[in-house]
DRENLUMVEX-725842 format. One record per residue (C-alpha): residue number from 0; residue in one letter; z negated, x, y. Coordinates in pm, 1 decimal. Layout:
REC   num   residu         c3         c1         c2
REC   NUM        A          Z          X          Y
...
# end
This chain:
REC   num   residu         c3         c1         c2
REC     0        X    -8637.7    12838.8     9856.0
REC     1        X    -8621.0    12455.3     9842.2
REC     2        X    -8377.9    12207.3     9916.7
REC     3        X    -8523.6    12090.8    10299.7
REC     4        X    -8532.1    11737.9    10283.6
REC     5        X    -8604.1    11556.8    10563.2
REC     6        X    -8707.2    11160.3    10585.9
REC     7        X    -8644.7    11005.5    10959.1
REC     8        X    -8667.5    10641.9    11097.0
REC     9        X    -8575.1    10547.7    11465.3
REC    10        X    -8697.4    10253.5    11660.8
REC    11        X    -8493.7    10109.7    11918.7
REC    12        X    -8572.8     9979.2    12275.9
REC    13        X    -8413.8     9628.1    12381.7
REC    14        X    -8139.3     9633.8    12648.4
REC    15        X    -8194.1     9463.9    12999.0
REC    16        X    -7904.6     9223.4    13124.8
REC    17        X    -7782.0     8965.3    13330.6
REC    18        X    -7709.8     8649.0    13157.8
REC    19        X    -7670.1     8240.9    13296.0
REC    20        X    -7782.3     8110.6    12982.2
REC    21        X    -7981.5     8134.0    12676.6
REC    22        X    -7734.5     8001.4    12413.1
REC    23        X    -7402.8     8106.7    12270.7
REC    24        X    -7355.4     8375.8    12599.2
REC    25        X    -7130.9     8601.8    12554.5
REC    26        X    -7284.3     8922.0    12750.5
REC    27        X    -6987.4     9198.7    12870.3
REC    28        X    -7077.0     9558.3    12959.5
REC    29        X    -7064.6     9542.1    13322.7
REC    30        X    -7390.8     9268.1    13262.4
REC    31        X    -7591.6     9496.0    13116.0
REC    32        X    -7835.8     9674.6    13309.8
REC    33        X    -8061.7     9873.2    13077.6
REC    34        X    -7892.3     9980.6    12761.8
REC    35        X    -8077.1     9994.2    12465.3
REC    36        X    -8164.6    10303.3    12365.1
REC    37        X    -8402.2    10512.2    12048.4
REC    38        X    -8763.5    10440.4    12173.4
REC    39        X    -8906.5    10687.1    11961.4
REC    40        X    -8899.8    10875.3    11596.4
REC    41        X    -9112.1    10935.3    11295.7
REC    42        X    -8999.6    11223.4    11043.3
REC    43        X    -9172.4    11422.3    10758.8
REC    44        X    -9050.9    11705.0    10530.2
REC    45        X    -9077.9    11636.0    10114.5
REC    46        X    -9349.7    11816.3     9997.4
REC    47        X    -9558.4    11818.1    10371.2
REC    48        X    -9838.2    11571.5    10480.5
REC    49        X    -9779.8    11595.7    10811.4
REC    50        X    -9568.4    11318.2    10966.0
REC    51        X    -9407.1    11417.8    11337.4
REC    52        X    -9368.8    11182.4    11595.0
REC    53        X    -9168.6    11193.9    11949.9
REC    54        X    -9139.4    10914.8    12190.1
REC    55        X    -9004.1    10800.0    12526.0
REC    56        X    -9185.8    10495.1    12589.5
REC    57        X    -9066.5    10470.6    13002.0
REC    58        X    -8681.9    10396.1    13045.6
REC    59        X    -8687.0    10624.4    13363.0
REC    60        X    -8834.1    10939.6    13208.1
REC    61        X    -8487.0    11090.5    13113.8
REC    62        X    -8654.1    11457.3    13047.4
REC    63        X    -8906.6    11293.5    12808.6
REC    64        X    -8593.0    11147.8    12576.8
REC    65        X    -8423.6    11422.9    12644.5
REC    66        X    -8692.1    11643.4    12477.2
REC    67        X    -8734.8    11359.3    12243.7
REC    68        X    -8397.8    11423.1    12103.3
REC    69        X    -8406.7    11769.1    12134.9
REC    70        X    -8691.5    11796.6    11875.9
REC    71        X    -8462.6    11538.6    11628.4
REC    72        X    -8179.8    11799.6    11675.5
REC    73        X    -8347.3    12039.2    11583.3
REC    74        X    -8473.1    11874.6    11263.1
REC    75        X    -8151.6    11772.1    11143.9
REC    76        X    -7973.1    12118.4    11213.2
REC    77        X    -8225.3    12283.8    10995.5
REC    78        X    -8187.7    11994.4    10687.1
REC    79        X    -8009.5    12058.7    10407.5
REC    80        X    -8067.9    11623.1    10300.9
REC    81        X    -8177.3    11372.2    10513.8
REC    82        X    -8335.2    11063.5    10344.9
REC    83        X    -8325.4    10726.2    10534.6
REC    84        X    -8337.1    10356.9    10472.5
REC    85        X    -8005.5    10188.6    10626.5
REC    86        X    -7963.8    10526.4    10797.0
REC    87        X    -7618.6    10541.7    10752.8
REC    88        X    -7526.5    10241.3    10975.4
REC    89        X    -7784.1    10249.2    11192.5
REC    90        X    -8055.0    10563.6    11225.8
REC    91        X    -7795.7    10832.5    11181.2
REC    92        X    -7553.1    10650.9    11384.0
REC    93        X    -7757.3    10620.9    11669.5
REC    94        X    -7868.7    10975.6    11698.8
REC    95        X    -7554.2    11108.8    11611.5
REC    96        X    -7380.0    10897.5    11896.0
REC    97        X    -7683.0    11032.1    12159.6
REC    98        X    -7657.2    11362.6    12058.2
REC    99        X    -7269.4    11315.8    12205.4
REC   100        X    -7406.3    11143.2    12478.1
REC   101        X    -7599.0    11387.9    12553.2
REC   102        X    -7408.4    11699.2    12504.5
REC   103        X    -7642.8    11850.8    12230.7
REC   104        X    -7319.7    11879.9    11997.8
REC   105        X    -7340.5    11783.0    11642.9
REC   106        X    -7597.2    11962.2    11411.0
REC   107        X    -7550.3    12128.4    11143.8
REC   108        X    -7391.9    11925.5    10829.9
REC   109        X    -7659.1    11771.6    10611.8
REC   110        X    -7626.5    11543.4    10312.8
REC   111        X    -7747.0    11186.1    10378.4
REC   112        X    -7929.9    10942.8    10085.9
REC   113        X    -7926.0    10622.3    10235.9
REC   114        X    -8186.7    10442.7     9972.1
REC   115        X    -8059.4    10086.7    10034.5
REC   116        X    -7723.5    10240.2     9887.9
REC   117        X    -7939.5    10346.1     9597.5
REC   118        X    -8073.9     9925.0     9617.8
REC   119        X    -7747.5     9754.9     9655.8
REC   120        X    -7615.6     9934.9     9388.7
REC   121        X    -7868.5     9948.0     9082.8
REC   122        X    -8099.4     9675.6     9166.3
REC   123        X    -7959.7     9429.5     9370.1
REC   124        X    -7935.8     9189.8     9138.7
REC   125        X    -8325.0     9180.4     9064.6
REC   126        X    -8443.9     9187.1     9390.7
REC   127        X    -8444.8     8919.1     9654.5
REC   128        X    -8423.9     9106.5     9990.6
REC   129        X    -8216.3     9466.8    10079.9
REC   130        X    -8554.7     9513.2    10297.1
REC   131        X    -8775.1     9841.6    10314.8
REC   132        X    -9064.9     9593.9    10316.7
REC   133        X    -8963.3     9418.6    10002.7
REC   134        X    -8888.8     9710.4     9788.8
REC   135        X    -9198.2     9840.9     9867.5
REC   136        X    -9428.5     9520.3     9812.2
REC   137        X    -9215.1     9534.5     9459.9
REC   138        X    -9219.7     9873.8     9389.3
REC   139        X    -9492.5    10053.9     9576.8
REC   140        X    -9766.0     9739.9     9593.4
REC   141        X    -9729.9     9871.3     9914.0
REC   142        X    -9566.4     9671.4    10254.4
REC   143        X    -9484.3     9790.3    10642.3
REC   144        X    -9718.7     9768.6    10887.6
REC   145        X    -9766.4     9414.0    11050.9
REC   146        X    -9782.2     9396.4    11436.8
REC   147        X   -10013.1     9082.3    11427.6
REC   148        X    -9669.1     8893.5    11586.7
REC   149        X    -9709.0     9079.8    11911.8
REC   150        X    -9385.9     9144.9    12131.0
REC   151        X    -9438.6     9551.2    12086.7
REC   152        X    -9154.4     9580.9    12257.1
REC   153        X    -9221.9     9367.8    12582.0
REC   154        X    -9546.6     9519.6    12610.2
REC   155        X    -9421.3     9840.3    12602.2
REC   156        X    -9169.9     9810.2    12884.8
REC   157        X    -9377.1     9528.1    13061.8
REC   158        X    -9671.5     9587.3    13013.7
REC   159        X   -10011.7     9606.7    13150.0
REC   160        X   -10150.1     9953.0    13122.3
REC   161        X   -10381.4     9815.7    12840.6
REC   162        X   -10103.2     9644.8    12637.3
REC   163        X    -9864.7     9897.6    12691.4
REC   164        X   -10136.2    10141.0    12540.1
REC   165        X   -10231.1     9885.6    12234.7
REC   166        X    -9851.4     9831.5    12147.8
REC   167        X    -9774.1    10239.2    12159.3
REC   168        X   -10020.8    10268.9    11906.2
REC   169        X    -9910.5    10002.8    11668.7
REC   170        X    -9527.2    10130.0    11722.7
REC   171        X    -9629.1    10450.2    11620.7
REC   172        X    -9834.5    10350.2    11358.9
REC   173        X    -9542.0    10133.6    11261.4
REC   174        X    -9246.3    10360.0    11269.3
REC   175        X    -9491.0    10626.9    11087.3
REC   176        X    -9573.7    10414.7    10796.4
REC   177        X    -9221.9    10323.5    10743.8
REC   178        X    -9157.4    10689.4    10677.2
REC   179        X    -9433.2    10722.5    10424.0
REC   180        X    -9270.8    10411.6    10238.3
REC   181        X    -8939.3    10557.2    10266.6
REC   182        X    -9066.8    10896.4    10146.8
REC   183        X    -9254.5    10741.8     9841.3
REC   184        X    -8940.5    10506.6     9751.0
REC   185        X    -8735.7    10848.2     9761.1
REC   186        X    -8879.8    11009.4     9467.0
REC   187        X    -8898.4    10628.3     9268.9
REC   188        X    -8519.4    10654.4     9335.9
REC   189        X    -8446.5    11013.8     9226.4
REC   190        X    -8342.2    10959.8     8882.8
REC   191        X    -8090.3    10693.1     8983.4
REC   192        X    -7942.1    10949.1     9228.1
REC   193        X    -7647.8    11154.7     9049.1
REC   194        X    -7536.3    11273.7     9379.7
REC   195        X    -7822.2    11500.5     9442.2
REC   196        X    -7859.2    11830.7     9185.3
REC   197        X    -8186.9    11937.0     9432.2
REC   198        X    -8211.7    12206.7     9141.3
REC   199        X    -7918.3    12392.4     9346.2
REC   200        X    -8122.8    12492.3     9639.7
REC   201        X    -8391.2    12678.7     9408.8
REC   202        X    -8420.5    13040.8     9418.9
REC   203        X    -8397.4    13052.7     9030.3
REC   204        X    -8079.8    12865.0     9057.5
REC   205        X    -7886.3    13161.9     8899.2
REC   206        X    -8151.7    13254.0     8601.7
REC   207        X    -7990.5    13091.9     8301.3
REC   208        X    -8228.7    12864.4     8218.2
REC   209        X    -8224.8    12501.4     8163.1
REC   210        X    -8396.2    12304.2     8443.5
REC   211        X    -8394.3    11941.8     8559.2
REC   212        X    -8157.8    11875.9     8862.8
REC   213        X    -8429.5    11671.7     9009.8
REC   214        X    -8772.6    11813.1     9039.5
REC   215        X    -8677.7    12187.7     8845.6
REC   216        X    -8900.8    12154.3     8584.6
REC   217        X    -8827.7    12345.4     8303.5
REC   218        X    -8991.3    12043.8     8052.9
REC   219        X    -8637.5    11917.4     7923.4
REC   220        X    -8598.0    11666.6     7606.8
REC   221        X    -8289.2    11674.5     7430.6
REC   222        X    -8124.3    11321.7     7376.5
REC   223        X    -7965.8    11415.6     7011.9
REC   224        X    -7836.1    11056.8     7008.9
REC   225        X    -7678.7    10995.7     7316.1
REC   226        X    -7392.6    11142.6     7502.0
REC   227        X    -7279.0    11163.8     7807.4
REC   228        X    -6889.2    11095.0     7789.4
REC   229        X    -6588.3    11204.1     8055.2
REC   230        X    -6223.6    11170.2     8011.9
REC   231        X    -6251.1    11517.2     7911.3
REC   232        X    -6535.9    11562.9     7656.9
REC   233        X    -6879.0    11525.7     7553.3
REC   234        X    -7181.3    11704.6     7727.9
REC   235        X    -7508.7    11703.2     7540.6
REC   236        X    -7761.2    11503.2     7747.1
REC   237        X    -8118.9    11594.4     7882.2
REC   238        X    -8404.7    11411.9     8025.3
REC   239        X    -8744.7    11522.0     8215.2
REC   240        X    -9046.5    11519.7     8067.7
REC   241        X    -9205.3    11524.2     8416.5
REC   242        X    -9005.2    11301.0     8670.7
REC   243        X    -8768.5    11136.7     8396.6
REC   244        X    -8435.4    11227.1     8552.6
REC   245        X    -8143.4    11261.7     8338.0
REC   246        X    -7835.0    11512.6     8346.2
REC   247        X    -7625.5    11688.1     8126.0
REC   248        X    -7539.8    12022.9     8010.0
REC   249        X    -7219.5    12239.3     8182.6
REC   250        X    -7033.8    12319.4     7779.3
REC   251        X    -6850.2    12079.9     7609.7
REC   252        X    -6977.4    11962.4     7297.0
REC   253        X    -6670.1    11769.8     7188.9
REC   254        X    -6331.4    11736.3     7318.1
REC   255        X    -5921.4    11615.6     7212.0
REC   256        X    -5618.0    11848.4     7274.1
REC   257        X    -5519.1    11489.5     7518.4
REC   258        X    -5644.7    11345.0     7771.3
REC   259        X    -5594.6    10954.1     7913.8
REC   260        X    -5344.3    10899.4     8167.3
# end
């Protein structure tokens, strides 16, 4: 058994509404008269090739996003960590709130890694842009996909049958690819990630021996020089031959009969 770690990203459709002018308008509910909505999903599970995709490219199909979301449900109920890339204001937000709209209920908890948090707050400072696209130009040598500067998301609603066709496939192809990039930034960003032990979830989780919290290799270095330091005491330290995560051990090395107040 593995930790099931799922990597999502939503696309959104515009909303339609009634408006006098083009500039500074402020827009109230009872204007609008298509609410945006999730146009479609791309997902993968760590350690699978195969990326899924659902869609519901026609506003008026309601049993085609209803399936849509269905299939998302399901995916997150069965997650034990769900990797995204500003997920937690805006991916996991919206399917969470459609879900409720809905009246699928909530899945199952899951543990969400955000990797922008991961961004903002080890590398901030030496990057020029919070963006998926930039971290993976800088990181990956890698970028997201480029639409050619096609409205994808005119055509798709507006449409001839042609177009609509064309800008399907580049959304998909988009909204895929930015998976892939998220996927590939995850493991880049494991070692920074001391909330996630992903050597919990392992069937030899119980056997006594020494494994990395990251990728469960048993290929550990001790650090003999440095420490790793709590209010409490000193653990002896460990890093990963393999991936190059850290941790530390569970005994004490050190500790005082006081502790700070």
């Amino acid at each position: 058994m593995s930790a099931r770690v799922l990597i999502l990203d939503i696309e959104t459709q515009r909303a339609i509404v009634e408006t006098f002018g083009l500039f500074k308008q402020f827009i109230g509910i009872d204007q609008v008269q298509v609410p945006t909505r999730v146009l479609c999903w791309a997902a993968k599970w760590r350690g699978e090739d195969r990326v899924m995709f659902k869609a519901a490219w026609d506003d008026n199909d309601e049993a085609a996003y209803r399936t849509m979301m269905q299939v998302m449900w399901d995916a997150l109920d069965s997650a034990d960590i769900v990797v995204t890339w500003n997920g937690d204001r805006f991916d996991l937000q919206w399917l969470e709130a459609e879900f409720l709209r809905l009246g699928m209920g909530r899945p199952l908890p899951y543990k969400s890694v955000d990797l922008i948090k991961t961004v903002r707050r080890w590398f901030k400072g030496g990057l020029m842009s919070m963006k998926l696209d930039w971290s993976s130009r800088m990181i990956l040598k890698d970028r997201k996909v480029h639409h050619g500067g096609s409205d994808l998301w005119w055509d798709i609603r507006h449409g001839t049958r042609a177009e609509k066709r064309a800008a399907q496939k580049i959304m998909r192809e988009y909204n895929e690819h930015d998976v892939e990039l998220t996927a590939r930034l995850f493991e880049t960003h494991l070692p920074y990630r001391t909330d996630l032990n992903l050597a919990l979830y392992e069937d030899t989780v119980d056997d006594g021996i020494e494994r990395c919290v990251k990728c469960n290799s048993e290929n550990l270095k001790k650090d003999g020089v440095k420490a790793y330091v709590t209010s409490a005491g000193i653990y002896q330290m460990y890093r990963c031959k393999d991936c190059g995560a850290t941790s530390r051990g569970k005994r004490i090395r050190g500790t005082t009969e006081l502790r700070p107040v």
